[in-house]
TIVOTOR-235614 format. One record per residue (C-alpha): x, y, z. Coordinates in steps of 0.25 Angstrom, whole numbers, padded with zeros to 4 digits, always signed. Last residue first. Example, Ala and Ser with C-alpha at 12.3 -4.5 7.8 and 13.67 -1.06 7.14 Angstrom:
2
+0055-0004+0029 +0049-0018+0031 
This chain:
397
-0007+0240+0051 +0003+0231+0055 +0003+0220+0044 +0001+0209+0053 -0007+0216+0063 -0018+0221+0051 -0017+0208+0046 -0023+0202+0060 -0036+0204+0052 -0038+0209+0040 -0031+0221+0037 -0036+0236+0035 -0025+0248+0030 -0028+0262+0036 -0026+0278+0031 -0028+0274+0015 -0022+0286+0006 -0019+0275-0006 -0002+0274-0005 -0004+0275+0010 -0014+0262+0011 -0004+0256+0002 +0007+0258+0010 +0002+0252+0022 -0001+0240+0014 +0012+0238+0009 +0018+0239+0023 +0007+0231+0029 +0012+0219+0019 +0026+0221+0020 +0024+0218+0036 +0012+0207+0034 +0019+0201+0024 +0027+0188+0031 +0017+0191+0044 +0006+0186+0036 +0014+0172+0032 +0016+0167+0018 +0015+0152+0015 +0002+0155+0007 +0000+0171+0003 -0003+0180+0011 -0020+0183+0010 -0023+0197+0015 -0038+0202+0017 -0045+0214+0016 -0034+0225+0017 -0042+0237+0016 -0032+0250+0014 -0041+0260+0023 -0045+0275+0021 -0059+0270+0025 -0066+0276+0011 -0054+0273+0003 -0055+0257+0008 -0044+0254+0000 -0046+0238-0004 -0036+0226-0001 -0035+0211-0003 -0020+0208+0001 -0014+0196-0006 -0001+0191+0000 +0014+0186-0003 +0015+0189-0016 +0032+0185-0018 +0044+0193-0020 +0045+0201-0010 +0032+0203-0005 +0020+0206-0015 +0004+0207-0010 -0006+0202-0020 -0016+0211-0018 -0032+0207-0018 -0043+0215-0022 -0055+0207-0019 -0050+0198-0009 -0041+0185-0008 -0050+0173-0011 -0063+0179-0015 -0075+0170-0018 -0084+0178-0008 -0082+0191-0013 -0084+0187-0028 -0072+0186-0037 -0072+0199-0047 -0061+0205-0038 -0054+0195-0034 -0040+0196-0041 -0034+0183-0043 -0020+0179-0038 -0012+0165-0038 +0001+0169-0033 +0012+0160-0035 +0021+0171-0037 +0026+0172-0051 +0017+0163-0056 +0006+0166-0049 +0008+0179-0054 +0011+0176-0067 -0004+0168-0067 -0009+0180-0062 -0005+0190-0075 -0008+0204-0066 +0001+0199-0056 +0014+0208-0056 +0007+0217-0066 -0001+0223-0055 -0016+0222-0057 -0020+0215-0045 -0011+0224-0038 +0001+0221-0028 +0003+0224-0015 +0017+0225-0014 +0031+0222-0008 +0044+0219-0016 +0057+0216-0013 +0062+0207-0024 +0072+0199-0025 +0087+0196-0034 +0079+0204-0043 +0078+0195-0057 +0079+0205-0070 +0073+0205-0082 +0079+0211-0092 +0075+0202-0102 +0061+0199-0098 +0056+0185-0096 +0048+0176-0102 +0043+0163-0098 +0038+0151-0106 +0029+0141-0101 +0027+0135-0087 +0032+0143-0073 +0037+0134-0063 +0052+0141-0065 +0055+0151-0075 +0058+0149-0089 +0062+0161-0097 +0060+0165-0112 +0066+0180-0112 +0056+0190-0120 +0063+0202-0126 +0075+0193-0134 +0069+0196-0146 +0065+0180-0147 +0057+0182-0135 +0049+0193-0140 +0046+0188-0152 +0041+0175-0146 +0033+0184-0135 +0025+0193-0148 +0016+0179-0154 +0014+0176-0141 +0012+0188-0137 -0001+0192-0148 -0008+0179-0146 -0009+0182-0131 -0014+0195-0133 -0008+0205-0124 -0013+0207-0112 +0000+0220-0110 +0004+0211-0097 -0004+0199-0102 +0006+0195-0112 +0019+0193-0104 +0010+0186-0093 +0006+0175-0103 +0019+0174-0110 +0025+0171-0095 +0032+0182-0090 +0045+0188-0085 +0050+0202-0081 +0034+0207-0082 +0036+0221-0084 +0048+0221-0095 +0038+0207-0099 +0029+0214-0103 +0035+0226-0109 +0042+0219-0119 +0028+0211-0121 +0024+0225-0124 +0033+0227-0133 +0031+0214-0141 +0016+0218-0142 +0018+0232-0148 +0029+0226-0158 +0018+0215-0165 +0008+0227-0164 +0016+0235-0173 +0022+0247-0165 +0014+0259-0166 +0022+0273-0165 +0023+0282-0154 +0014+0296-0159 +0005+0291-0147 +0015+0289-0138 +0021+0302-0141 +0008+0310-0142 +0005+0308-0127 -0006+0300-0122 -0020+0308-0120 -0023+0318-0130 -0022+0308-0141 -0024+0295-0136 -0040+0302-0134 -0047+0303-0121 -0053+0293-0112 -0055+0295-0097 -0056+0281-0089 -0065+0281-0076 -0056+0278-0065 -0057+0290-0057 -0058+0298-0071 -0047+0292-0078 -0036+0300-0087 -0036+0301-0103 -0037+0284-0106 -0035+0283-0120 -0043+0283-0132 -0041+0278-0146 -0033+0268-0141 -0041+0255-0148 -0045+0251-0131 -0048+0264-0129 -0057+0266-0139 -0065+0253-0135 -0066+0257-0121 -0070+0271-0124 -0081+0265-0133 -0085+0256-0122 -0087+0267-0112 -0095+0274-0123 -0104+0262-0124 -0106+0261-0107 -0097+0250-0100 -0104+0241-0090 -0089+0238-0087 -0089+0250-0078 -0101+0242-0070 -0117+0245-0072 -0121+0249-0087 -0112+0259-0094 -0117+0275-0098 -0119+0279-0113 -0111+0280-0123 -0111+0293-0130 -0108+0308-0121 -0095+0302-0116 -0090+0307-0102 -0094+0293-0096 -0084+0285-0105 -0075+0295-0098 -0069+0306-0106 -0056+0314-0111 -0060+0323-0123 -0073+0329-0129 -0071+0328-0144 -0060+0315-0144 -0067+0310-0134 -0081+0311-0142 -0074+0306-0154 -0069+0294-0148 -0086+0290-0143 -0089+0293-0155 -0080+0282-0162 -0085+0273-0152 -0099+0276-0156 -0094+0273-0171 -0088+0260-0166 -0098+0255-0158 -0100+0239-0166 -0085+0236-0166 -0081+0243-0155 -0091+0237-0146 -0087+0224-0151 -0074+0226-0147 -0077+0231-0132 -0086+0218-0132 -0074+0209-0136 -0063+0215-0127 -0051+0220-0135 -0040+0214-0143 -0046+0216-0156 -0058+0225-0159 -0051+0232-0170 -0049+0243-0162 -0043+0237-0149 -0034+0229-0160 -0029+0243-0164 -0029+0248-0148 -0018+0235-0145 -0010+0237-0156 -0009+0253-0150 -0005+0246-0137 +0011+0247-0138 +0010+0262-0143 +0003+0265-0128 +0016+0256-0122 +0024+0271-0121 +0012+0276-0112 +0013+0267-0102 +0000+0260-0098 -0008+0261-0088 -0018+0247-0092 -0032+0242-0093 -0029+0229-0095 -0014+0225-0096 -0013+0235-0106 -0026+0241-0110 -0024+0255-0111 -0021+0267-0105 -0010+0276-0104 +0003+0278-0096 +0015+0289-0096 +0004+0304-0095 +0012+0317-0090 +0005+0325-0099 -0011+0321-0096 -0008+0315-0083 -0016+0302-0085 -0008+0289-0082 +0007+0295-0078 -0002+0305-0068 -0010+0294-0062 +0004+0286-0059 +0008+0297-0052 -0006+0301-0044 -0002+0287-0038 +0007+0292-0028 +0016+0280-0022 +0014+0274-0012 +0022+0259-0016 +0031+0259-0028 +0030+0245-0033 +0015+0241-0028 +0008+0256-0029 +0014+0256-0042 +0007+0244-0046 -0006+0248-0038 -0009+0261-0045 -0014+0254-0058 -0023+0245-0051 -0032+0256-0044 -0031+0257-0030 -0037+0247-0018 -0052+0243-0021 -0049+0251-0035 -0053+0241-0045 -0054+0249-0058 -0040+0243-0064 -0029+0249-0073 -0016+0239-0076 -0002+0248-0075 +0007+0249-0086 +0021+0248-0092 +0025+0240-0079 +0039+0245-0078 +0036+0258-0086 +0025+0260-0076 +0036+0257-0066 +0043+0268-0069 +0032+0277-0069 +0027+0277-0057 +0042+0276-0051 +0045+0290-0059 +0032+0295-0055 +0035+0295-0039 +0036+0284-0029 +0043+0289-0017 +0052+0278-0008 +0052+0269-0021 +0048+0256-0019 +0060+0245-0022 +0060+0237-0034 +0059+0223-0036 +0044+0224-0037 +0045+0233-0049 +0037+0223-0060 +0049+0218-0067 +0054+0216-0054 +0042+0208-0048 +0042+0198-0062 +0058+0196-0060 +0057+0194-0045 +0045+0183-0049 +0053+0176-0061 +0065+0174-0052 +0057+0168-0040 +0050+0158-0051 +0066+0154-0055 +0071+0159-0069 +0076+0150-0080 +0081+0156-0093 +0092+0163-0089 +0099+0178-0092 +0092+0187-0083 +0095+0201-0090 
């Protein structure tokens, strides 16, 4: 228990790494139990379609445990038996713990009154709803599918968002929980029914009122988080902003949110009552664009006066940093962003460009750096690392 009401920036940021594992040491040989560990920590792992490097659900593991085998985390999201996660929209599209599924159900009913979900997805509802109402029955009748599988609908225009009517359909029911992702085909989503998918204990789990579902998971936030401003309490699960600050007061007065003030940062702080500060943290990581630790960017410049913007959608020639750049972690600061792709064809992890950050030297990272990188390339079956420049020296590739 921290028992003050003033922390120091340094004492916020070793709080915020150890909530989120950095403060650990990696274990010699990841196995399930550490997977599934810090799922519990986390509560859930952001799903993403870029895979220049590795999809985005792999990469938080990948940062806190180091090689480990990611046929495990595969086997806790779809093994039909052996199954500890769902999907849903979390923080987006999420893997979620299965015992949170009874803490979204408030989110599926607004889904299905065309609340709290995108306005052309809603209106599709609306105005489709016997057709969606087919496209249910024909899962129900023919099993797990693909929006592709479906003999009504149609085929999309252009891109994956040039979604097709049964695609949309499948959207709109998985955004009310009537279905639920079975397994994925590559990374197509396979849609079956909550009932011959999740097991029968979480589903026969009761409902808490939607009032009860938001404090929990603000609980879980800020377990995760160890200390947030409302703002980034709120985005972990996206809750509506309406809806936490009428839950955070609550939660304050029942002694689950502890007010804080922490040093350079303006309005109110919260932190989690059994948080603890770590006399220093030892970390080293690449870290994703859609870890928790800097998903909410104005936290992370907070936290580590790291301003960071993912470049994906910036045209090639307005880039800063590069397309999928890494913020790199030491210690207990970010120290580097590394823009890297594996080139699967040429067996190569491509660092295209690494950018330390101001006041620090290459030859401060460059040892922990190749290290990190060297294990990467192993963790995805790449036989040679590429740098720019006299990097390859620096970091002895």
């Amino acid at each position: 228990m921290i028992a003050r009401t003033k922390l120091s920036l340094a004492q916020a940021r070793r709080i915020a790494l150890a909530a989120q594992g950095f403060h650990e040491t990696r274990p010699g040989g990841p196995n399930a139990r550490h997977v599934k560990r810090l799922l519990q920590r986390s509560h859930l792992l952001q799903i993403d379609s870029v895979n220049v490097l590795v999809r985005a659900h792999y990469m938080p593991l990948f940062s806190r445990l180091g090689a480990y085998d990611r046929t495990l985390l595969e086997k806790l999201a779809y093994h039909p038996k052996k199954r500890e996660t769902f999907e849903y929209w979390g923080h987006e599209a999420s893997l979620i713990a299965l015992d949170l599924q009874p803490l979204f159900r408030w989110r599926m009913a607004r889904a299905a009154a065309g609340e709290g979900i995108y306005g052309g997805l809603a209106r599709f509802g609306r105005e489709k709803r016997a057709f969606i109402d087919q496209v249910r029955r024909e899962i129900e009748t023919r099993g797990p599918m693909g929006a592709g599988d479906l003999s009504i609908g149609g085929k999309g225009q252009g891109s994956w968002w040039g979604w097709s009517d049964g695609k949309r359909a499948l959207e709109w029911l998985f955004w009310a929980g009537e279905v639920t992702t079975a397994t994925r085909r590559g990374f197509e989503r396979i849609y079956d029914l909550p009932e011959r998918v999740l097991p029968s204990e979480v589903l026969n789990a009761p409902t808490p009122d939607e009032e009860e579902a938001q404090r929990e998971l603000l609980r879980r936030a800020i377990r995760a988080l160890g200390i947030a401003s409302e703002r980034c309490l709120r985005d972990y699960f996206r809750l509506e902003a309406q809806d936490a600050k009428l839950r955070i007061p609550e939660l304050v007065e029942a002694g689950d949110l502890v007010p804080v003030a922490v040093d350079g940062w303006n309005g109110p702080v919260y932190l989690d009552p059994r948080a603890r500060i770590p006399r220093r943290v030892e970390a080293r990581a690449l870290v994703s664009p859609f870890d928790p630790i800097v998903w909410e960017r104005t936290r992370t410049e907070r936290l580590f006066d790291f301003r960071y913007r993912i470049e994906i959608y910036t045209p090639a020639e307005k880039r800063e940093f590069g397309y999928y750049c890494l913020p790199f972690l030491l210690d207990e600061r970010i120290v580097a962003r590394v823009d890297l792709k594996a080139d699967r064809a040429r067996g190569a992890l491509v660092a295209h460009s690494i950018h330390p950050e101001a006041a620090v030297a290459p030859e401060e990272i460059a040892p922990a750096l190749g290290a990190e990188l060297r294990l990467m390339a192993e963790w995805l079956g790449l036989e040679r690392i590429d740098a720019p420049g006299n990097w390859r020296r620096r970091l002895e590739l």
